[in-house]
Structures are given as C-alpha cells and as structure tokens.
C-alpha positions as CSV (number, residue, x, y, z in Angstrom):
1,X,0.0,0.0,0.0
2,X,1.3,3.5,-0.8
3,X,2.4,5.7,2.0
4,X,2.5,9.5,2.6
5,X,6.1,11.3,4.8
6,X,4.0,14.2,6.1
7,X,6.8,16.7,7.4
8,X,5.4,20.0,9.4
9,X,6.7,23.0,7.8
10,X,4.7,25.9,10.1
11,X,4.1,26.5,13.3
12,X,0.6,25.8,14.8
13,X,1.1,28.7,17.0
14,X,-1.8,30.9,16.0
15,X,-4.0,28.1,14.7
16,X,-7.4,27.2,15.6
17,X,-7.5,24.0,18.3
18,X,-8.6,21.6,16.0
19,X,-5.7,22.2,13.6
20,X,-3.5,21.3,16.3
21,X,-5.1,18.4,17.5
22,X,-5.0,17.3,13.5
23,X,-1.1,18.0,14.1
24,X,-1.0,16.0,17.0
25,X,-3.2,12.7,16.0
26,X,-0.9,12.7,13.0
27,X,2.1,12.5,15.4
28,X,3.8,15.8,14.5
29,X,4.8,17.8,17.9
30,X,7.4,20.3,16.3
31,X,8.4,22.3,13.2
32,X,10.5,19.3,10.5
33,X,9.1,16.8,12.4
34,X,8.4,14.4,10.0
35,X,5.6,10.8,9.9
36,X,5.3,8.4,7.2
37,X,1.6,7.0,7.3
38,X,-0.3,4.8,5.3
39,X,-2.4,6.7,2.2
40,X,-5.9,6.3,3.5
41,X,-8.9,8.5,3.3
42,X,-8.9,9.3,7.3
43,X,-5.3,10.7,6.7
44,X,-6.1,12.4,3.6
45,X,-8.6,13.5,5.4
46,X,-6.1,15.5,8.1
47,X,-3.9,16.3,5.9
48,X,-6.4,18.3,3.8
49,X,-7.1,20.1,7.4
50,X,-3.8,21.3,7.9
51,X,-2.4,22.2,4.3
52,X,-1.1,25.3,5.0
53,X,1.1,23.9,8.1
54,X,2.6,20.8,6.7
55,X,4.4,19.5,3.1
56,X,3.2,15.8,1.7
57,X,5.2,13.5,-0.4
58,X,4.0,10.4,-1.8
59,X,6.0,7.3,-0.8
C-alpha cells in the first residue's frame, strides 16, 4: 500500500485548536518533524485540514 512522509513546515502557533489536534493525531509535535503513514482516506482527510502547516510527499 502507498504511503504518505508528512513533514510539518509551520508553526501551529496561531491556529485554531482543531488544527493542532489534526497535528497531534498525525504525530507531528514540532516544526521538520516528519511521519510516514499509510495513504488512506482518514489521513487524507487530516492532511487536507492542515495544508497550509505541513508539506506531503508520496511514498
């Protein structure tokens, strides 16, 4: 199955709650942290929340 390296590229400083929590649940806790997660809808889904915070490469 394909997998996604989600690295965060902004701070969440600033951001609403739930785009941290997005941050969180995806396991990001600081600026170039970076997660590699399976490509399914639910972390599409999170991704699409938090665009403008994080960059997304295909795996």
């Amino acid at each position: 199955m394909a997998q996604l390296k989600v690295t965060q590229v902004r701070s969440a400083i600033g951001s609403k709650p739930n785009q941290r929590q997005t941050l969180r649940s995806l396991g990001l806790k600081r600026i170039h942290d970076t997660v590699v997660q399976e490509d399914r809808p639910e972390i599409r889904g999170m991704v699409a929340t938090v665009t403008h915070l994080v960059a997304v490469e295909e795996i």
